[in-house]
C-alpha atoms as a printed R data frame, in Angstrom:
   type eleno elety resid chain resno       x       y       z
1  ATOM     1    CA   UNK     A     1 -32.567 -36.320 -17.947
2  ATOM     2    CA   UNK     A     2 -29.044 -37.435 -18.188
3  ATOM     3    CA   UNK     A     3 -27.803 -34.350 -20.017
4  ATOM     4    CA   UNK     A     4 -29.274 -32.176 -17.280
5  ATOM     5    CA   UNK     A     5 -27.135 -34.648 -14.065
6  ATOM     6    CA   UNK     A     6 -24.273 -34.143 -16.348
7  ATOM     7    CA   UNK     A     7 -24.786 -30.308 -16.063
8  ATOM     8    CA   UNK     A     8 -25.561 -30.448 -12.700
9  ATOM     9    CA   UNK     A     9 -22.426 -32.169 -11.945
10 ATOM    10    CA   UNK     A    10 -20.261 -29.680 -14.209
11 ATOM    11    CA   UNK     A    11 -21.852 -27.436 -12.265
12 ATOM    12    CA   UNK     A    12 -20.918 -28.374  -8.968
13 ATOM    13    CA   UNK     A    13 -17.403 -29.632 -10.224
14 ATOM    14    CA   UNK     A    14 -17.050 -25.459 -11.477
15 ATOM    15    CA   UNK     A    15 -18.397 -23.964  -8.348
16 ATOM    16    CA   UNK     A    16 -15.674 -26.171  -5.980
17 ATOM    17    CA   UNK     A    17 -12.769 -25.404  -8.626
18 ATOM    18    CA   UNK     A    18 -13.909 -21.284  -7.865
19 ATOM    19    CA   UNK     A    19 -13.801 -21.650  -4.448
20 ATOM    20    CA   UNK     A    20 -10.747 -23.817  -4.204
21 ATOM    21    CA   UNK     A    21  -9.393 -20.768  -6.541
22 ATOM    22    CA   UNK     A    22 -10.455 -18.073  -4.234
23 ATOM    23    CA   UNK     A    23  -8.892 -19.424  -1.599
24 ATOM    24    CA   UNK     A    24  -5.649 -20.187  -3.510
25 ATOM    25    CA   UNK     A    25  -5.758 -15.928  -3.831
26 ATOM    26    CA   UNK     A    26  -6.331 -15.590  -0.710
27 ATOM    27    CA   UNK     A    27  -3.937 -17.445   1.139
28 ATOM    28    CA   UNK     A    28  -0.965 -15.958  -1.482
29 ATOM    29    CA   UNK     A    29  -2.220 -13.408  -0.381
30 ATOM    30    CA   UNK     A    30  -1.315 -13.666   3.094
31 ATOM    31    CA   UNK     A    31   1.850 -14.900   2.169
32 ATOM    32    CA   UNK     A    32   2.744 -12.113   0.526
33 ATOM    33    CA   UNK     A    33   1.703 -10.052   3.641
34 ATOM    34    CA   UNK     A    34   3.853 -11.922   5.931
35 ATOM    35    CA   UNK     A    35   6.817 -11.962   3.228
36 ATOM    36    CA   UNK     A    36   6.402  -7.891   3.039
37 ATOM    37    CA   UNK     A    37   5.783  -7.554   6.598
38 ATOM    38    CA   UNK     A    38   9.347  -9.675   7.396
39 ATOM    39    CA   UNK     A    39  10.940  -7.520   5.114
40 ATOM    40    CA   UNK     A    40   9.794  -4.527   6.437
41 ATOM    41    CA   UNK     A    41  10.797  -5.742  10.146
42 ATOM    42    CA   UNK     A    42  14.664  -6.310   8.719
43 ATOM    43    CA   UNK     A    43  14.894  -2.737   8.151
44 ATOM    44    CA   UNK     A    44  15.287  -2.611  12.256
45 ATOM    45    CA   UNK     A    45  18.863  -2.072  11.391
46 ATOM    46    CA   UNK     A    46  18.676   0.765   9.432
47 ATOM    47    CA   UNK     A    47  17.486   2.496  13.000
48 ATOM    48    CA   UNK     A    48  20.973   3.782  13.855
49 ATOM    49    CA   UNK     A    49  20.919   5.296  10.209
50 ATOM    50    CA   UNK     A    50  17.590   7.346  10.150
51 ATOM    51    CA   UNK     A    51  17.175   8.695  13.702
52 ATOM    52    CA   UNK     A    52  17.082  12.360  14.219
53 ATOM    53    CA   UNK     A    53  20.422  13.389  15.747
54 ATOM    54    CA   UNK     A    54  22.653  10.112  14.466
55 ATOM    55    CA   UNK     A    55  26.160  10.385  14.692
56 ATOM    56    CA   UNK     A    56  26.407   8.574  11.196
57 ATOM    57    CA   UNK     A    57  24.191   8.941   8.466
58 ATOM    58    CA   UNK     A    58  25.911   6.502   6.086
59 ATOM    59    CA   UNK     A    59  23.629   2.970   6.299
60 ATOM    60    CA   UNK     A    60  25.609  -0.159   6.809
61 ATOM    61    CA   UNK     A    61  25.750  -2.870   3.569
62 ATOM    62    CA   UNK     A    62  23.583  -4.592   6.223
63 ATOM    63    CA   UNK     A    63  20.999  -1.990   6.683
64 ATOM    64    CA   UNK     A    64  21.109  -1.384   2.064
65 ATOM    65    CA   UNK     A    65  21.178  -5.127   2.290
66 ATOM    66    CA   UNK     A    66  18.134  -5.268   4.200
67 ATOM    67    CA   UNK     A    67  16.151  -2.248   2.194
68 ATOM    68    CA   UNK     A    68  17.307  -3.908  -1.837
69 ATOM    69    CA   UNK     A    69  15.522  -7.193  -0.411
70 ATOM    70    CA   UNK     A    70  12.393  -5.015   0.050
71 ATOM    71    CA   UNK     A    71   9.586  -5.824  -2.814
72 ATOM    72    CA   UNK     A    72   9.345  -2.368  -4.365
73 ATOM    73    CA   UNK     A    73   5.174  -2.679  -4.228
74 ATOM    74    CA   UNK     A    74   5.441  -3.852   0.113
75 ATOM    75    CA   UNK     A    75   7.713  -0.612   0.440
76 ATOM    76    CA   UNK     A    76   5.432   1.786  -1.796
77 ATOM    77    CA   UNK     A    77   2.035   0.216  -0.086
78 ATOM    78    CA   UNK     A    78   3.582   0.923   3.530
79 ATOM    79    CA   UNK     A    79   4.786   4.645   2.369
80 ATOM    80    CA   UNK     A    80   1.028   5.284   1.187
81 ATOM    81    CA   UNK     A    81  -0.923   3.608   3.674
82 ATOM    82    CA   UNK     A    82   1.576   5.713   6.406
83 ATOM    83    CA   UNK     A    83   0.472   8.934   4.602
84 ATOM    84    CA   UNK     A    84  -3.282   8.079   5.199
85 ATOM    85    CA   UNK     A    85  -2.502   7.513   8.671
86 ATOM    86    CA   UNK     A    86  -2.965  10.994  10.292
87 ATOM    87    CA   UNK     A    87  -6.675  11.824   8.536
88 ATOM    88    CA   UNK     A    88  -7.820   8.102   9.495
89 ATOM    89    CA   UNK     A    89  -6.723   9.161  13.080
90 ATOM    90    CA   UNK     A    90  -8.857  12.877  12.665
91 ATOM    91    CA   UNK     A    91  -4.746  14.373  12.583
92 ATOM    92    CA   UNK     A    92  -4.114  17.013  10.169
93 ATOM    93    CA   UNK     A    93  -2.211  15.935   7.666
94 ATOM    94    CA   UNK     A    94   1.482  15.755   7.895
95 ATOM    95    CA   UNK     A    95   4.640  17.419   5.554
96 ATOM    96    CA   UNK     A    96   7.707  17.074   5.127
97 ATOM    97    CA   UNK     A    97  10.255  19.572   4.382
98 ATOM    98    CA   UNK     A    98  14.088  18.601   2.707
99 ATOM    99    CA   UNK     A    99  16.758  19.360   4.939
């Protein structure tokens, strides 16, 4: 009888240490969110860089500043979850030619 409350309480000791885990993942998870999406949100000025029709084309060392602090995986994750946008939204697809 006591080996089976000592299970028991192993048990229940294992089951609170998984969900104390998941939710460990989850919230670094939403830090990493908020890190990428405040990363993303500095490259505001790169805008006078990028727009169609700008008078220069050269980016600031504040706008390459703002893009090398960037996680490489936030910047590739936007780029493909962009892509997906138009045939989520029943679009065709969009492409891009080189200039």
């Amino acid at each position: 009888m006591a080996a089976l409350k000592s299970l028991v309480s192993l048990s229940s000791k294992v089951a609170v240490l998984l969900v104390l885990l998941m939710a460990l993942g989850v919230q670094t998870q939403i830090v990493q969110a908020q890190t990428c999406a405040a990363s993303l949100n500095n490259l505001n000025m790169c805008t006078p860089f990028v727009l169609p029709g700008a008078a220069n084309t050269s980016p600031s060392p504040a706008c390459c500043g703002a893009l090398q602090a960037v996680p490489n995986d936030c910047l590739c994750s936007t780029l493909r979850i962009v892509a997906r946008l138009p045939a989520q939204c029943n679009l065709p697809s969009r492409s891009c030619g080189v200039n």
